[in-house]
C-alpha positions as CSV (number, residue, x, y, z in Angstrom):
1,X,7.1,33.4,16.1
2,X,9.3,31.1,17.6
3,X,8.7,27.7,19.3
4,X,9.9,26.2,22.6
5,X,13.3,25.6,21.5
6,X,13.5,29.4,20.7
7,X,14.0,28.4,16.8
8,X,11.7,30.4,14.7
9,X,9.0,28.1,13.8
10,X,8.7,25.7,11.7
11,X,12.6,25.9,11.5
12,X,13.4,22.9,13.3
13,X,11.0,20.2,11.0
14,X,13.5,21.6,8.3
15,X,16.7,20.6,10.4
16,X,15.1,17.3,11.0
17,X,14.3,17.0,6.9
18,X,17.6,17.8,6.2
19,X,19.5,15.2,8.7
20,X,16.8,13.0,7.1
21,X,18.3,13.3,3.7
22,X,21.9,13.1,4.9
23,X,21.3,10.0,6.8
24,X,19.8,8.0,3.1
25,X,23.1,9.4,2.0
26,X,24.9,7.7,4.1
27,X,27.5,4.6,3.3
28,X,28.2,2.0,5.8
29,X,31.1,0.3,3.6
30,X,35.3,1.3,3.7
31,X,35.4,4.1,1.7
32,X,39.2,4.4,2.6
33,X,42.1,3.1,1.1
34,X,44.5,0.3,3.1
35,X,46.4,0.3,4.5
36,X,45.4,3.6,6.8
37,X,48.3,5.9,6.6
38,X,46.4,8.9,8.3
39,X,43.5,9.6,10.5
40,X,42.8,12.6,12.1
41,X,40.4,13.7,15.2
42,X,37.8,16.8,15.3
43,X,36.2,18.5,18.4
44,X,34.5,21.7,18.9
45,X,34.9,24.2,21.9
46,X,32.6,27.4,22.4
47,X,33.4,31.1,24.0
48,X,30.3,33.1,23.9
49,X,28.3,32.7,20.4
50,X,32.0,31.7,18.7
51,X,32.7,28.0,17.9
52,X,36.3,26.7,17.8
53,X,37.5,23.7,15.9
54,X,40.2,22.1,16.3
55,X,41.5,19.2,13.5
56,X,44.3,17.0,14.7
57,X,46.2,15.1,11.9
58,X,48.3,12.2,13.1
59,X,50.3,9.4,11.8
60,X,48.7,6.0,11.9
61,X,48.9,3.0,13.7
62,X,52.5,5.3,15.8
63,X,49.8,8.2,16.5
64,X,52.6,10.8,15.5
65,X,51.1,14.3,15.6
66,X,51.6,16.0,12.1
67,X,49.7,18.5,11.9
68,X,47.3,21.0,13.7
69,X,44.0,23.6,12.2
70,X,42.2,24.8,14.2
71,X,39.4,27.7,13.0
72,X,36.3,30.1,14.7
73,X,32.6,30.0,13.4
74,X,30.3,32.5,14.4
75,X,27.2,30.5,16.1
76,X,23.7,31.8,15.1
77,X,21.6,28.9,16.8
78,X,21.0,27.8,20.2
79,X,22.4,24.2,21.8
80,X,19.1,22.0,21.0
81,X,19.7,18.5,21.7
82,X,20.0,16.2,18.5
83,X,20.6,19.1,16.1
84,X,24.0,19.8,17.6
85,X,25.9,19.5,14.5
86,X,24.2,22.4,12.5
87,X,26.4,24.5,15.4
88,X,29.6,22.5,15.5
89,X,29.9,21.2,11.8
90,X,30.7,24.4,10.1
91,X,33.6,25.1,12.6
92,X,34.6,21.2,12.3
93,X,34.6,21.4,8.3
94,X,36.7,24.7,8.4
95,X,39.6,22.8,11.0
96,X,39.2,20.3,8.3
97,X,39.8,22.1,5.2
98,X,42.5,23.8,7.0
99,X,44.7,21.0,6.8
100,X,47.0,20.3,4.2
101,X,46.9,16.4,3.7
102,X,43.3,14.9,3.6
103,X,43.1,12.1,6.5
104,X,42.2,8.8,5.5
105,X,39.7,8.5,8.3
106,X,38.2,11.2,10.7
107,X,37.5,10.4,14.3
108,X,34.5,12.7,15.4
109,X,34.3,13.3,19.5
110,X,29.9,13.4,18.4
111,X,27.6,10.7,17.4
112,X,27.7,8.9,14.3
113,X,24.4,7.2,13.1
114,X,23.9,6.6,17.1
115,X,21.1,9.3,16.9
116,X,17.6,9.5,16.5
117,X,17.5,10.2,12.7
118,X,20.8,8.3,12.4
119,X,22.9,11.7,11.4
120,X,24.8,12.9,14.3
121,X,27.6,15.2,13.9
122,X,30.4,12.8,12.5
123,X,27.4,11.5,9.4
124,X,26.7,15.0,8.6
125,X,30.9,16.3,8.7
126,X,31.5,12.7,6.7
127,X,28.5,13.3,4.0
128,X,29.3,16.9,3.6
129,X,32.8,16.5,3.4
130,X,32.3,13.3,1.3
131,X,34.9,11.8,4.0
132,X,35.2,8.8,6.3
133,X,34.4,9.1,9.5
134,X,33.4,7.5,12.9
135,X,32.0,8.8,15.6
136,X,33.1,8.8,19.7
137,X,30.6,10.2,21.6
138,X,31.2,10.9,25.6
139,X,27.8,9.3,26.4
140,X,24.8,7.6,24.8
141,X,22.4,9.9,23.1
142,X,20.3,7.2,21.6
143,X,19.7,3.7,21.6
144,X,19.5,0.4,23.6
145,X,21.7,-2.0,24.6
146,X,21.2,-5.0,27.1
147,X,24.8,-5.2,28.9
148,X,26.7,-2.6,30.2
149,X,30.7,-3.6,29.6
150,X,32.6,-4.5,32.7
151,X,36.4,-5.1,31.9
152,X,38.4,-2.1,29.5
153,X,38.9,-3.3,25.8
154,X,35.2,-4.8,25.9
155,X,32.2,-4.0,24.1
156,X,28.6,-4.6,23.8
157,X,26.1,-3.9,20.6
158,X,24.0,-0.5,20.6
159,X,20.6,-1.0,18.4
160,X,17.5,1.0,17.6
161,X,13.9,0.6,18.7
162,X,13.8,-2.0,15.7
163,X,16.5,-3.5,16.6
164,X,18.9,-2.4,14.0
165,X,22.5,-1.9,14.9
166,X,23.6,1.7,16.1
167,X,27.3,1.2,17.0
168,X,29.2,0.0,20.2
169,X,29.2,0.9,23.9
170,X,32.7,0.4,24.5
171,X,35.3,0.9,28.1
172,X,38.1,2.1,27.0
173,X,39.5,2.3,30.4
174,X,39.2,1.5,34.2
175,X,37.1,3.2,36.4
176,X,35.4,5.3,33.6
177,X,32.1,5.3,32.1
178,X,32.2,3.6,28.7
179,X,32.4,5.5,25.8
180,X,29.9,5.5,22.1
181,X,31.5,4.2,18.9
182,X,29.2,4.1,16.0
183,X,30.3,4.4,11.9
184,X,30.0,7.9,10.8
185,X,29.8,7.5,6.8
186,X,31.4,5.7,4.7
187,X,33.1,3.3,7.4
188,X,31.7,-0.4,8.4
189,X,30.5,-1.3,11.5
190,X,33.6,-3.3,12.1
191,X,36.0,-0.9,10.9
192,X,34.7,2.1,13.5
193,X,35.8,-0.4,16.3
194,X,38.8,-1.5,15.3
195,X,39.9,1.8,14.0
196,X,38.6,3.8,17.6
197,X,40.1,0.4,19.9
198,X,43.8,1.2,18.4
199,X,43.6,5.0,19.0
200,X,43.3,4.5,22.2
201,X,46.3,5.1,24.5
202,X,45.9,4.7,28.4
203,X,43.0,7.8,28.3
204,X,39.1,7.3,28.0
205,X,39.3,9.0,24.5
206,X,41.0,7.6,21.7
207,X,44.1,9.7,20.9
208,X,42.7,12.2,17.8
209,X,39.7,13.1,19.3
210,X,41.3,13.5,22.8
211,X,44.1,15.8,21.2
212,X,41.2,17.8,19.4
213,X,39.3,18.1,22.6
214,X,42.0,19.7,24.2
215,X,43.0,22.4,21.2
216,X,39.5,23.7,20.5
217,X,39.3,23.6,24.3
218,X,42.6,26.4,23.9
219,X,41.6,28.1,21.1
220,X,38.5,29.0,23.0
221,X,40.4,30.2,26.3
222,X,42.7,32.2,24.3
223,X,40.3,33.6,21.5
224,X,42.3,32.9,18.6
225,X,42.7,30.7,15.6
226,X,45.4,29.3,13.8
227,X,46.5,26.8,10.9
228,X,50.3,25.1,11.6
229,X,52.0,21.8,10.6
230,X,54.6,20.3,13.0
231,X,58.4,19.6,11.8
232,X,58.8,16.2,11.3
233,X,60.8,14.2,14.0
């Protein structure tokens, strides 16, 4: 049998356990060394029941693309809100692995503990990877705040129904809705912000999750994966 989500039943209480026990994994400390020499951006794009990741690898504080990986995951569960990363993680992890130098930090285009069991998609990627990582969500998915920001480069604190703190609602630009920043693992609460605030180049998106957005986005259109470094210069 299966229940309304179309999972078979009884599947979906064990997706919710195991984001459980990823979330008391989870470190809310620097887990990364200083100064940051690397950071890198993940997305995931879909083409039928095929998820594409893309892993950007770029030079830090210049933003200097290094590197590209991106990979193809077959998809064998449905878009359920909340439990998106058991169908984007495994494509994210495999862009990640592809890489040959391991980022300092990873910038996540998902929810970090912004989500109802604290464990969106950047937690579970940093927990199972055992990497650092923040999350940059488009749009709320969970949580409160009490004032919306108004000018670009401002902020205002996310929190839980018990008040404890989520992340950031932060406007990253003009005339665009403001964005979600919220630690993944093994990043402070202050460290997601700054780190996310100086990736961020004139677009709504910071620059690695923007550039990953836009190469899963092709490896979907054109059907194909790949694994490449850029030349230097």
């Amino acid at each position: 049998m299966r229940d309304r989500t179309g999972l078979p039943e009884g599947l979906l209480k064990k997706l919710e356990k195991t984001q459980l026990t990823l979330a008391s994994k989870v470190v809310l400390e620097d887990g990364f060394k200083e100064p940051i020499e690397l950071v890198a951006g993940v997305d995931v794009a879909f083409r039928g029941d095929v998820a594409y990741g893309a892993c950007v690898l770029l030079s830090y504080p210049d933003l200097r693309v290094l590197e590209v990986s991106t990979s193809e995951v077959e998809v064998r569960l449905p878009y359920v809100p909340g439990f998106l990363a058991f169908r984007e993680v495994p494509a994210m992890l495999k862009a990640l692995r592809g890489l040959s130098k391991k980022p300092d930090v990873v910038l996540v285009d998902a929810q970090g503990i912004a989500h109802p069991r604290r464990c969106g998609e950047a937690t579970h990627l940093g927990v199972v990877a055992c990497v650092p990582t923040v999350g940059v969500a488009k749009r709320k998915l969970y949580g409160r705040y009490r004032l919306e920001p108004l000018w670009p480069d401002t902020w205002t604190l996310l929190y839980d129904d018990e008040g404890r703190p989520l992340g950031f609602i932060y406007l990253s630009k003009a005339r665009c809705r403001p964005i979600v920043i919220s630690p993944g693992h093994l990043v402070s609460f202050s460290s997601a912000l700054k780190i996310a605030r100086s990736c961020v180049r004139g677009h709504k998106l910071p620059e690695p999750t923007r550039l990953a957005h836009l190469k899963a986005s092709e490896a979907a259109r054109s059907g194909g994966s790949s694994s490449l470094r850029s030349r230097p210069g």
